[in-house]
N, CA, C and O atoms as a Tinker XYZ file with bonds, in Angstrom:
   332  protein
     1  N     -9.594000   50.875000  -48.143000    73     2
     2  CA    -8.164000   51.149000  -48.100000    64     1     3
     3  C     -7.854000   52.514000  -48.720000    63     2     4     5
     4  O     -8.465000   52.815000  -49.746000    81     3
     5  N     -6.893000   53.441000  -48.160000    73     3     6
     6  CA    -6.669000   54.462000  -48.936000    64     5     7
     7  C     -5.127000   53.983000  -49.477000    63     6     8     9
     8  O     -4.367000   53.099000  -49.081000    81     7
     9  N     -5.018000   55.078000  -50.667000    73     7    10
    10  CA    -3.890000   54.893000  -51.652000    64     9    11
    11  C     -3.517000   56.114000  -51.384000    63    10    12    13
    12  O     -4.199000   57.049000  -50.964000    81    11
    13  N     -1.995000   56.053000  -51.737000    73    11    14
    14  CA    -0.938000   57.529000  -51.682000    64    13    15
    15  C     -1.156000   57.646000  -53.481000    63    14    16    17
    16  O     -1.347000   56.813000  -54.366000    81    15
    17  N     -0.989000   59.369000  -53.438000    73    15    18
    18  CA    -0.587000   59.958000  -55.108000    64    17    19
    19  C     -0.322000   60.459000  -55.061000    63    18    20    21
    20  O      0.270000   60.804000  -54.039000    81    19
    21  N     -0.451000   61.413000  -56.498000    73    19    22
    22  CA     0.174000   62.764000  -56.926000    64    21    23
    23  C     -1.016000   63.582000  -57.809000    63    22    24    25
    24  O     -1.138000   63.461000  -59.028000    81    23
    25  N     -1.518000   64.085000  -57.309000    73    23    26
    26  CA    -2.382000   64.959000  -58.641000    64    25    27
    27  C     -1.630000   66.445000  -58.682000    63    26    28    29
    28  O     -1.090000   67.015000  -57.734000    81    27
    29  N     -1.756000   66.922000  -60.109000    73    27    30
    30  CA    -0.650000   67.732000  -60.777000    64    29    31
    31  C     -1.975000   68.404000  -61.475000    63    30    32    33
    32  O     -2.955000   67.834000  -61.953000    81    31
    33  N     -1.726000   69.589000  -61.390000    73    31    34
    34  CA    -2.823000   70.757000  -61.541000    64    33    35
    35  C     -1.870000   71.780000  -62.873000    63    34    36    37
    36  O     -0.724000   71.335000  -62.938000    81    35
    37  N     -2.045000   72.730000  -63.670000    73    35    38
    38  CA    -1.925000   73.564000  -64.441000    64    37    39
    39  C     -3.080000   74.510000  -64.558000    63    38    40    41
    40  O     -4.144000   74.258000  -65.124000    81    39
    41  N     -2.753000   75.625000  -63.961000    73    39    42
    42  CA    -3.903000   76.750000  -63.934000    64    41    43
    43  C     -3.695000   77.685000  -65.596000    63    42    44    45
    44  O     -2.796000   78.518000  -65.713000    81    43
    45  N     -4.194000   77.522000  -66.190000    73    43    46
    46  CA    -4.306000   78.640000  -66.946000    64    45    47
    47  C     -5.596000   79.925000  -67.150000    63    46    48    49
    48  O     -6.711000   79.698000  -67.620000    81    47
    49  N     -5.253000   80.860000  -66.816000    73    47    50
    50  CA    -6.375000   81.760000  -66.583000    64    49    51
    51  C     -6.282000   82.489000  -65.949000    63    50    52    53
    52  O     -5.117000   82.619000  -65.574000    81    51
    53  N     -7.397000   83.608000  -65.262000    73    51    54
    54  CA    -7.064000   84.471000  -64.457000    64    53    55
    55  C     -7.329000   84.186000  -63.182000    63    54    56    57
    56  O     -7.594000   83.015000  -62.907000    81    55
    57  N     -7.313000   85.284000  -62.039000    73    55    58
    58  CA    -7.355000   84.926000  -60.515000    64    57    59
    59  C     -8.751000   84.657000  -60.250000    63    58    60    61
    60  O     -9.115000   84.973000  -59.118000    81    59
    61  N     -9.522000   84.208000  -60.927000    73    59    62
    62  CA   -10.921000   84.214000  -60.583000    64    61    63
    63  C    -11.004000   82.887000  -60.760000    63    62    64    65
    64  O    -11.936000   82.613000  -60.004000    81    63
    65  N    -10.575000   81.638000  -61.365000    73    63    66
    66  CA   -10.287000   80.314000  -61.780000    64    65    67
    67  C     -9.392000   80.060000  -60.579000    63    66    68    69
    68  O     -9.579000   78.916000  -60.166000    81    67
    69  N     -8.431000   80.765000  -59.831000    73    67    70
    70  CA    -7.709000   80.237000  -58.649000    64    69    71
    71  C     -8.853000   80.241000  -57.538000    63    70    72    73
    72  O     -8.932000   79.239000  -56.828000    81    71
    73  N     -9.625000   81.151000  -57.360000    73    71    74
    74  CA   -10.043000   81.298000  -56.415000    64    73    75
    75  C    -11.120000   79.894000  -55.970000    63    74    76    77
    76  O    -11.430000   79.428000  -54.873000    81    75
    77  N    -11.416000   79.589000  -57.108000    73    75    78
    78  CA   -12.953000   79.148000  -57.280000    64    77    79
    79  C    -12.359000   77.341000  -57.418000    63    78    80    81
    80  O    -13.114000   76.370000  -57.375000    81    79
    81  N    -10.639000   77.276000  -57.606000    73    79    82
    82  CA   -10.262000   76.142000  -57.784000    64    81    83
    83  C     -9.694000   75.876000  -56.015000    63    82    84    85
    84  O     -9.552000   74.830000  -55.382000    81    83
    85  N     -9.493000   77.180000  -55.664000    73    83    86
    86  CA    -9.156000   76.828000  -54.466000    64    85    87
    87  C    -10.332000   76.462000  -53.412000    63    86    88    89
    88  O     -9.916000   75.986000  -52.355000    81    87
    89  N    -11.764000   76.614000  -53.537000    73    87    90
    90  CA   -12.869000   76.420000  -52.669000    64    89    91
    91  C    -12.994000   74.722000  -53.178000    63    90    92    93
    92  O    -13.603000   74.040000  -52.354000    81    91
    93  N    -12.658000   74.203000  -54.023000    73    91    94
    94  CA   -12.775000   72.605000  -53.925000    64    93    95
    95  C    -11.587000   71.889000  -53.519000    63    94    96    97
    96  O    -11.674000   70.722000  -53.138000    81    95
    97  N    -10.260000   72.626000  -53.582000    73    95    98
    98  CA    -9.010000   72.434000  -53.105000    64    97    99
    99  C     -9.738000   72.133000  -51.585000    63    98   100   101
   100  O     -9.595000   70.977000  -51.186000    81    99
   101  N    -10.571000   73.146000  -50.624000    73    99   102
   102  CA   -11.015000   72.952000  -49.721000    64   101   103
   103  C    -11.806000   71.836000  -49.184000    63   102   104   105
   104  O    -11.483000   71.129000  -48.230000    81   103
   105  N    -12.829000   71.753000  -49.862000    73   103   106
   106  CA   -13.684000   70.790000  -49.484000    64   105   107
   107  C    -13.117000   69.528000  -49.394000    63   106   108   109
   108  O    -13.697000   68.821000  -48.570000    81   107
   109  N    -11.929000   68.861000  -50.112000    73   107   110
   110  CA   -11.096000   67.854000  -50.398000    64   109   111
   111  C     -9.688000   67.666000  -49.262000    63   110   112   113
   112  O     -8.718000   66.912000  -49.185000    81   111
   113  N    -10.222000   68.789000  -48.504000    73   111   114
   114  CA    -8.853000   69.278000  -47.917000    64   113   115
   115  C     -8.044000   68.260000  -46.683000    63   114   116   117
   116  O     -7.055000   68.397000  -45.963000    81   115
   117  N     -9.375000   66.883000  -46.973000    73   115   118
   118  CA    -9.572000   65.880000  -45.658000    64   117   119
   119  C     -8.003000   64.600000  -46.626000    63   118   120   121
   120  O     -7.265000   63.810000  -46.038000    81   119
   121  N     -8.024000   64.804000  -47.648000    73   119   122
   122  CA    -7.495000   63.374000  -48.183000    64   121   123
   123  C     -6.217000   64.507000  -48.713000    63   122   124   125
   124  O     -5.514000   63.684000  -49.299000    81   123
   125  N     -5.618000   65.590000  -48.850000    73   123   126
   126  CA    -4.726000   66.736000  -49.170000    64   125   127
   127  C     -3.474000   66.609000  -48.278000    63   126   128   129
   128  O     -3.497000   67.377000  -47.316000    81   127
   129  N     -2.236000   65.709000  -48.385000    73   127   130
   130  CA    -1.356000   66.008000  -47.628000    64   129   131
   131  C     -0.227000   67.122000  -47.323000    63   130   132   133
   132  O      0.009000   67.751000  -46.292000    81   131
   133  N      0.514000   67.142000  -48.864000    73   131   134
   134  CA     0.811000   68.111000  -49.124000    64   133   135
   135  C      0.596000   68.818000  -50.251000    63   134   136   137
   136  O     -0.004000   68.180000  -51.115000    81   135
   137  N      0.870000   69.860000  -50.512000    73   135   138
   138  CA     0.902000   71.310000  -51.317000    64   137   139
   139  C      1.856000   71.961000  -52.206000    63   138   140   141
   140  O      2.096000   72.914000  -51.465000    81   139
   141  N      2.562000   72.165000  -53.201000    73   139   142
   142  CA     3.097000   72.850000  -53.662000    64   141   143
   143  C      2.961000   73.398000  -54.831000    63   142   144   145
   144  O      3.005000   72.716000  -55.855000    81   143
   145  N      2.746000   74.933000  -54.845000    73   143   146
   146  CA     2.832000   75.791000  -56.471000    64   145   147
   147  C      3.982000   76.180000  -56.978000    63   146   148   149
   148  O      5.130000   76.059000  -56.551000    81   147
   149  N      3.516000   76.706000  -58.024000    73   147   150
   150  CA     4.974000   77.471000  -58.721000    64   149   151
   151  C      3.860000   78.173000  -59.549000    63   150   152   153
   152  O      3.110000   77.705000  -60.405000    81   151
   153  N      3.996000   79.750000  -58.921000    73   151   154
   154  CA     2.993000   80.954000  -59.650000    64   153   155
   155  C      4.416000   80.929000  -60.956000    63   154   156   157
   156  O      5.616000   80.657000  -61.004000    81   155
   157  N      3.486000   81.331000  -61.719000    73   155   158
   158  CA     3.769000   82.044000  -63.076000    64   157   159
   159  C      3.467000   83.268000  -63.616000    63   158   160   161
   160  O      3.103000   83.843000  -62.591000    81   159
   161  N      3.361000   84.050000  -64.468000    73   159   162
   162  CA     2.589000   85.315000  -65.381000    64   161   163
   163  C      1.352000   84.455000  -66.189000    63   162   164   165
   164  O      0.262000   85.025000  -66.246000    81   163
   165  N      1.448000   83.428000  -66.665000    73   163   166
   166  CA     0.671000   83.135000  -67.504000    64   165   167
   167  C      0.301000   81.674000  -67.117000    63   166   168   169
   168  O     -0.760000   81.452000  -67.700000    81   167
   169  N      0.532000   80.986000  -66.676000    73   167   170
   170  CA     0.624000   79.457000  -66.688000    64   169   171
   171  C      1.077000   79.202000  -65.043000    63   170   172   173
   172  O      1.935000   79.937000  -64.554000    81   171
   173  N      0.418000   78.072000  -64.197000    73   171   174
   174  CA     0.868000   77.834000  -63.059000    64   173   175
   175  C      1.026000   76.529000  -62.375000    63   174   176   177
   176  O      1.360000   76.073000  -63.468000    81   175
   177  N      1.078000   75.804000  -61.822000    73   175   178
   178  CA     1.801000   74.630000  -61.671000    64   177   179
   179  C      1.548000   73.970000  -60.279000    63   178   180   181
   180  O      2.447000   73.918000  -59.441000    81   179
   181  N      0.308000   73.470000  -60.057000    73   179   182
   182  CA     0.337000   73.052000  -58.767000    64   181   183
   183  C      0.503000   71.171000  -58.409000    63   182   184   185
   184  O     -0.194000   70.419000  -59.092000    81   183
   185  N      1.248000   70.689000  -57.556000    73   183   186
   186  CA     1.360000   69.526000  -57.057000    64   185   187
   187  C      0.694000   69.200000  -55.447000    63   186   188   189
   188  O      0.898000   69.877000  -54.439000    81   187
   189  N     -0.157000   67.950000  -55.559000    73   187   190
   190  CA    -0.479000   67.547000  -54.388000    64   189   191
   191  C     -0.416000   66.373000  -54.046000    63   190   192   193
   192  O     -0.797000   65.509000  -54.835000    81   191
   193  N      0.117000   66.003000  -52.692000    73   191   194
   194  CA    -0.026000   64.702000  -52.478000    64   193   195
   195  C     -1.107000   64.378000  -51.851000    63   194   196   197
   196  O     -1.594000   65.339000  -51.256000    81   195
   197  N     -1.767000   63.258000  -51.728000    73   195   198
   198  CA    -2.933000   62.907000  -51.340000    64   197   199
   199  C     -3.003000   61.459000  -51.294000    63   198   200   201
   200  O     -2.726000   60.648000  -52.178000    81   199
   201  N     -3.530000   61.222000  -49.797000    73   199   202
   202  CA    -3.858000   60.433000  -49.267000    64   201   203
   203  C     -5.499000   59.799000  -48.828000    63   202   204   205
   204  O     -6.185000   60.194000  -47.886000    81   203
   205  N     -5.834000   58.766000  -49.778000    73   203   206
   206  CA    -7.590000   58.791000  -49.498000    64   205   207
   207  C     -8.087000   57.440000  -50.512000    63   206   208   209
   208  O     -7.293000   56.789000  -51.191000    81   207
   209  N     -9.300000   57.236000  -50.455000    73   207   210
   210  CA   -10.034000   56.207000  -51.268000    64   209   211
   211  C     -9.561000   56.623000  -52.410000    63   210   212   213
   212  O     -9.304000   57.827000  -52.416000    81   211
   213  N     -9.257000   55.792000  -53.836000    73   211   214
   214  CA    -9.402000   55.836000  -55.120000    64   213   215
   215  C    -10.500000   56.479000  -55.417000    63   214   216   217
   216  O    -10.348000   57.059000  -56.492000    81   215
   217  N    -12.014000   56.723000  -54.755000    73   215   218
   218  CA   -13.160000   57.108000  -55.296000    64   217   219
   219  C    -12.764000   58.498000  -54.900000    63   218   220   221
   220  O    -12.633000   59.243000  -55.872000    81   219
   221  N    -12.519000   59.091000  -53.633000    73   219   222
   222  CA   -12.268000   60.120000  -52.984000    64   221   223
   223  C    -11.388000   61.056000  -53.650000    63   222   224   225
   224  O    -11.558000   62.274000  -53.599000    81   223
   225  N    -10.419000   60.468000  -54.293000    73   223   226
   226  CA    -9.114000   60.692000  -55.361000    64   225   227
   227  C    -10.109000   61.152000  -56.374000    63   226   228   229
   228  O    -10.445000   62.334000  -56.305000    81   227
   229  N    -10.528000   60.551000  -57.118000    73   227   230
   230  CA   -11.218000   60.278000  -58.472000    64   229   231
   231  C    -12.289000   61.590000  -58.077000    63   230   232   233
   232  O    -11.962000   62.613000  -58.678000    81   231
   233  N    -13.450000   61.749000  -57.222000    73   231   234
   234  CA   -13.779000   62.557000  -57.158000    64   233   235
   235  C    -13.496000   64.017000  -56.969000    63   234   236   237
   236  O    -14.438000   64.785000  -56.771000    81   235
   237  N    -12.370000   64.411000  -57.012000    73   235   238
   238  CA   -11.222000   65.704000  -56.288000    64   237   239
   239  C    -10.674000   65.807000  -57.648000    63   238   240   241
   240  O    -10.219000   66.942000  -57.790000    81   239
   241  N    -10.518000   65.050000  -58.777000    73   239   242
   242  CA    -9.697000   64.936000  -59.990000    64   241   243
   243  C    -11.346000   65.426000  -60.858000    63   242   244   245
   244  O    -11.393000   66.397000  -61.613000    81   243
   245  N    -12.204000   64.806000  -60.641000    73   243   246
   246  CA   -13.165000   65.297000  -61.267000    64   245   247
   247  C    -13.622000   66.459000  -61.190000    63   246   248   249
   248  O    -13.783000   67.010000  -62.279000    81   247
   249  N    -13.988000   67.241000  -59.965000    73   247   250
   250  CA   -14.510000   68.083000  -59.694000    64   249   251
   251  C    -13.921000   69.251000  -60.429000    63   250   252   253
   252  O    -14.483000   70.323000  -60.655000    81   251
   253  N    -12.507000   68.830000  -60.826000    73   251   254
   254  CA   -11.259000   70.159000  -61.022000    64   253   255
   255  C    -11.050000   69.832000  -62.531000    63   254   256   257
   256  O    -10.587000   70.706000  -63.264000    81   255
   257  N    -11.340000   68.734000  -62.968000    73   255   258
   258  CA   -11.239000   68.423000  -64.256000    64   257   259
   259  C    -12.492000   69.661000  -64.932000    63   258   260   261
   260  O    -12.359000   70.461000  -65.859000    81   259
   261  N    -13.601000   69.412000  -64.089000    73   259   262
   262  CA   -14.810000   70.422000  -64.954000    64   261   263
   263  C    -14.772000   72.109000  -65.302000    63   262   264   265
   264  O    -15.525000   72.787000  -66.001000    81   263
   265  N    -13.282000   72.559000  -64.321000    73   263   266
   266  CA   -13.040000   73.843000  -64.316000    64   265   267
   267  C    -12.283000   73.995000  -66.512000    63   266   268   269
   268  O    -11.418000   73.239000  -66.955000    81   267
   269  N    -12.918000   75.040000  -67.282000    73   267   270
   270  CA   -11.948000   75.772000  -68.160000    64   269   271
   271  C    -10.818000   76.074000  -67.628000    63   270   272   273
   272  O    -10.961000   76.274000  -66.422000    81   271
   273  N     -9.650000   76.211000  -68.017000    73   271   274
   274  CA    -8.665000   76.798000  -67.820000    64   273   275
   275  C     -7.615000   75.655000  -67.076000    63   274   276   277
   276  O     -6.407000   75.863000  -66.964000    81   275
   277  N     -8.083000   74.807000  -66.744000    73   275   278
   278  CA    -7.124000   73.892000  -65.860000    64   277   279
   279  C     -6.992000   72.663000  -66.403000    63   278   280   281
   280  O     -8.064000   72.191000  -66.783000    81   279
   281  N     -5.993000   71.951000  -66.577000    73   279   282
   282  CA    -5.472000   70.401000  -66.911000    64   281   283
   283  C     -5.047000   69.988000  -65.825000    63   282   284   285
   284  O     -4.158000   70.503000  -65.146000    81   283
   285  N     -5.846000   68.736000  -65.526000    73   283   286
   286  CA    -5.323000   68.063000  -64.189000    64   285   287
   287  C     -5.491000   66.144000  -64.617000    63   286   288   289
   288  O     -6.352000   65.447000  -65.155000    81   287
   289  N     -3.809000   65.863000  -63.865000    73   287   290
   290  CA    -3.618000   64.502000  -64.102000    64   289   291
   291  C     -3.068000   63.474000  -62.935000    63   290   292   293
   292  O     -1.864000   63.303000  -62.745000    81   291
   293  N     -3.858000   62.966000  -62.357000    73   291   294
   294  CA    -3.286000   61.941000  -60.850000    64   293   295
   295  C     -2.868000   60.731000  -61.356000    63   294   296   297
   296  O     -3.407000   60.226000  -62.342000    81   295
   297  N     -1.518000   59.984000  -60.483000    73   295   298
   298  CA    -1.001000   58.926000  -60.752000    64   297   299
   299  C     -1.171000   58.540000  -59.170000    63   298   300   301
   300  O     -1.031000   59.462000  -58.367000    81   299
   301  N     -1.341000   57.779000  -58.884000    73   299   302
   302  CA    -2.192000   56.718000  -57.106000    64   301   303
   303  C     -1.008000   55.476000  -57.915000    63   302   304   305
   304  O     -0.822000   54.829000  -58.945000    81   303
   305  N     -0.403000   55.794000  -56.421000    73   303   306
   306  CA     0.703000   54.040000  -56.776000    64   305   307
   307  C     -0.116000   53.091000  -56.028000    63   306   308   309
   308  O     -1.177000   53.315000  -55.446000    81   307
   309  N      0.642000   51.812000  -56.148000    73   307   310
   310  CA    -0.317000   50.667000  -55.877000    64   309   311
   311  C     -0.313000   50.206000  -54.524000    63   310   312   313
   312  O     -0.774000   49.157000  -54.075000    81   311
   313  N      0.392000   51.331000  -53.822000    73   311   314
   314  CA     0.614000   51.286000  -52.025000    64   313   315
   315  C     -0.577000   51.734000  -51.491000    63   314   316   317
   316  O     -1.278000   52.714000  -51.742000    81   315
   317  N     -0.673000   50.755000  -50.647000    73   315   318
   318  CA    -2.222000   50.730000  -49.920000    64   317   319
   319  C     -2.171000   51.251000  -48.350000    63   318   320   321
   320  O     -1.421000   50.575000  -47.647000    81   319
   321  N     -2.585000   51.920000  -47.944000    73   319   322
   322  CA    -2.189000   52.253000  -46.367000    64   321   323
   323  C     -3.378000   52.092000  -45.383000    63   322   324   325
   324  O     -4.456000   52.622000  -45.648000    81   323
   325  N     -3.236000   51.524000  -44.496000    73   323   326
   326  CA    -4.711000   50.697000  -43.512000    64   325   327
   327  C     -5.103000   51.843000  -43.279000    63   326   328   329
   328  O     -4.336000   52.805000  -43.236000    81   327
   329  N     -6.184000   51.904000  -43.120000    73   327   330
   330  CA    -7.093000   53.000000  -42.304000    64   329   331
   331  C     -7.007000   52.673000  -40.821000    63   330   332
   332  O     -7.612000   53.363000  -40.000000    81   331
């Protein structure tokens, strides 16, 4: 079953941490519904919705969790959507 969420990103750092956050943004890009930033000078703010397995979720939260510079936190409600 896949689950709907929200994972909520905070970039802190320079453009070399976007870039390198955006090539797993990619690979994930299958369970990624929507998108939205809010650039900053110092601090940046990204929201995604996502649609996919809890493991699929969990793995996309991990991968971005291992980056310095970034805090990332997903909430998956308890709505289940058939494959």
């Amino acid at each position: 079953m896949k689950r709907i969420g929200v994972v909520g990103i905070v970039v802190k750092g320079d453009r070399s941490l976007a870039l390198e956050m955006q090539k797993v943004l990619s690979d994930f890009g299958d369970i990624i519904v929507g998108r939205m930033g809010v650039p900053r000078d110092n601090v940046s703010t990204i929201a995604l919705i996502v649609e996919g397995s809890q493991e699929r979720i969990s793995a996309l939260t991990g991968r971005l969790g291992q980056f310095d510079g970034l805090a990332v936190k997903s909430a998956l409600t308890s709505f289940e959507v058939q494959e």
